[in-house]
ROKEDO-155650 format. One line per 2 residues: number of its first residue (from 1); their letters; for each residue x, y, z of C-alpha. Coordinates in steps of 0.25 Angstrom, whole numbers, plus 2048, in hexadecimal, padded with zeros to 3 digits. Example, Ala and Ser with C-alpha at 12.3 -4.5 7.8 and 13.67 -1.06 7.14 Angstrom:
# ROKEDO-155650
1	as	831:7EE:81F; 837:7FC:81D;
# end
This chain:
# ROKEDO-155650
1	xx	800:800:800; 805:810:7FF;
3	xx	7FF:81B:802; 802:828:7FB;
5	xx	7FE:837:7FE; 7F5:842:7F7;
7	xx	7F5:84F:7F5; 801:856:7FD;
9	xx	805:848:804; 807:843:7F5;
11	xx	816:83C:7F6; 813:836:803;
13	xx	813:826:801; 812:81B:80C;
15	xx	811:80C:809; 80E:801:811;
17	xx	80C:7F0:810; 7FF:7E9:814;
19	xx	800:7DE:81E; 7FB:7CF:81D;
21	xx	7EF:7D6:823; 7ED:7E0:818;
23	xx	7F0:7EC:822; 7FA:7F7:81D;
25	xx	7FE:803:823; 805:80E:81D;
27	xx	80F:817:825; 80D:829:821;
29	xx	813:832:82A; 80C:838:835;
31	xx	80A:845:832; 803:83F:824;
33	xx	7F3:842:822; 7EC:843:813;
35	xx	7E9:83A:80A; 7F1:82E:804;
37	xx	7ED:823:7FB; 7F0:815:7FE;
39	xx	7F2:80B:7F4; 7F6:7FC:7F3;
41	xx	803:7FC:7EB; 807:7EE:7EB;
43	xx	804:7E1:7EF; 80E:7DB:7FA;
45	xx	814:7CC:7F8; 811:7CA:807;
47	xx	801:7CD:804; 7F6:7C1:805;
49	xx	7F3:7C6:7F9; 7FF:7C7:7F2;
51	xx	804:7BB:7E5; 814:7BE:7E2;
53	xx	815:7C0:7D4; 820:7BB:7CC;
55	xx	828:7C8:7CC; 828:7C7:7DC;
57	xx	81D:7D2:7DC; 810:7CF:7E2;
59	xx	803:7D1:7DE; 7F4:7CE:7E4;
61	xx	7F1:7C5:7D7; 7E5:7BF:7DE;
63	xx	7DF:7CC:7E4; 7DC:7D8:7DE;
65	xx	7DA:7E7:7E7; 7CE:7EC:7E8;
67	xx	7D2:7F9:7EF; 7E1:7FC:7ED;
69	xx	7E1:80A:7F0; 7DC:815:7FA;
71	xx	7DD:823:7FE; 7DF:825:80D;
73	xx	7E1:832:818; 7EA:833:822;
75	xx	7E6:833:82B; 7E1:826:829;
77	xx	7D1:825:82D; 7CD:816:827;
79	xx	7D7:80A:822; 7DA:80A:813;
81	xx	7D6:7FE:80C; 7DB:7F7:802;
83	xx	7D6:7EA:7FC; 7D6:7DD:7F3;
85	xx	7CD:7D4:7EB; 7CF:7C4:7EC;
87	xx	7CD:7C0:7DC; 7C1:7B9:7D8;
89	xx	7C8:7B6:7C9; 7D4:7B9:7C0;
91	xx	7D4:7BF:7B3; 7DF:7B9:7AE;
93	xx	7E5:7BF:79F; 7F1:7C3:797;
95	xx	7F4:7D1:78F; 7FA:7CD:783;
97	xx	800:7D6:775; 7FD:7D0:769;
99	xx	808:7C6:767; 800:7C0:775;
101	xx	80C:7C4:77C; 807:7C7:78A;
103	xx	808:7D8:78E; 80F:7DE:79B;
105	xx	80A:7E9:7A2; 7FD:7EB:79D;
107	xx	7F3:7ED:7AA; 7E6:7E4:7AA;
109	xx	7DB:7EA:7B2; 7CE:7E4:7B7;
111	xx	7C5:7EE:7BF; 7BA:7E9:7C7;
113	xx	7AD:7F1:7C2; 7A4:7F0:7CD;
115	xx	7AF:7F6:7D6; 7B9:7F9:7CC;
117	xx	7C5:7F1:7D2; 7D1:7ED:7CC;
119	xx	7D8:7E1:7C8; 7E5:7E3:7BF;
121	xx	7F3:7DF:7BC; 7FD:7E3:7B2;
123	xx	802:7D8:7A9; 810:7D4:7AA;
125	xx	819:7CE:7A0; 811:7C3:799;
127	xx	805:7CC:799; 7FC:7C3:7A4;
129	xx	7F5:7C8:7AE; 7EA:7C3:7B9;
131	xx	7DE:7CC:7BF; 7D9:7C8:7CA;
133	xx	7C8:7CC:7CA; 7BE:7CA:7D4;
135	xx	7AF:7C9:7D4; 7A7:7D4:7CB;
137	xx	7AA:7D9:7BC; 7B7:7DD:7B8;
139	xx	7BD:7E5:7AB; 7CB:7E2:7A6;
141	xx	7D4:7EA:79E; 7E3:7EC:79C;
143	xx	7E9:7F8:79D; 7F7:7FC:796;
145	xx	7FD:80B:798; 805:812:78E;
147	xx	813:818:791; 80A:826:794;
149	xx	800:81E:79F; 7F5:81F:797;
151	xx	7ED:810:796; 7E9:808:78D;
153	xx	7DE:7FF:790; 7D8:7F3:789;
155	xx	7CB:7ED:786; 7C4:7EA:796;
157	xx	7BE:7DD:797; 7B5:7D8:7A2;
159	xx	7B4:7CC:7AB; 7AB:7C8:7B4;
161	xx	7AF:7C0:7C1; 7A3:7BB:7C8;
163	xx	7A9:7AF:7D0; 7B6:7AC:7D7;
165	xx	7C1:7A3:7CE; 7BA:7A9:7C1;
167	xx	7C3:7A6:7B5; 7C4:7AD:7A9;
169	xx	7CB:7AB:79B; 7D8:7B2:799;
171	xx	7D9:7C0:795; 7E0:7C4:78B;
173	xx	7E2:7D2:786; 7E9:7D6:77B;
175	xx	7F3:7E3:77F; 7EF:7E8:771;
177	xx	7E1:7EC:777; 7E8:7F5:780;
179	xx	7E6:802:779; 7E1:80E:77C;
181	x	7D4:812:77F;
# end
């Protein structure tokens, strides 16, 4: 987690580490008051949550947050919350160029439309990525940004997960459908 400053306390960043419990404390100095928003940056290896990936990072592949980030004052008046989703089904698929070779860094996104909650990954090398959905009606796009930000977003398709261990057919998305819209 870190929290980080607005206004004129802009600059001022603290960051603290959830315990097997969930519970995190972040340390400002006491002469501190404002507002600060608060924000999971990572997961930790140690987390019950937590799969270690193959590059030694780690990731909550099974779970996806429902609330990640929150806007607090000090002083503090009610506990920040932040929390995750078990997943009810996968969506499993591949971004892939023309030749079928498989695309990196291209963001898939599925976002929740009932409460607009995300589920998203960015494909590594091979282009594969796994999403991890629960309950309700999602839509699925993939994202790329040019070298100036701007995005370039492809076709949205949507899935309906309405039971836990739902499967669903590979997805494949052409990168060539990435265009500007």
């Amino acid at each position: 987690m870190a929290a980080e400053g607005q206004g004129n306390l802009s600059g001022i960043r603290s960051e603290g580490v959830s315990d097997q419990d969930g519970n995190f404390y972040i340390y400002l100095p006491k002469e501190i008051n404002g507002t600060f928003n608060v924000e999971i940056v990572a997961v930790n290896c140690t987390s019950n949550i937590a799969d270690v990936q193959p590059d030694g990072g780690c990731q909550a592949d099974d779970h996806f947050t429902v609330n990640w980030q929150a806007e607090a004052a000090i002083p503090q008046t009610s506990p920040v919350i932040f929390s995750y989703e078990r997943a009810a089904a996968f969506l499993e698929g591949k971004v892939v160029y023309q030749d079928g070779n498989g695309a990196s860094e291209v963001l898939v996104r599925a976002t929740r439309i009932s409460d607009e909650v995300t589920s998203e990954k960015v494909t590594p090398v091979g282009g594969g990525f796994k999403l991890p959905l629960g309950i309700g009606t999602w839509e699925v796009v993939a994202v790329r940004f040019m070298p100036d930000g701007t995005p370039l977003i492809g076709e949205t398709r949507t899935y309906e997960v309405t039971q836990t261990g739902q499967t669903f057919e590979e997805l494949v998305i052409p990168y060539g459908e990435i265009t500007e819209q």
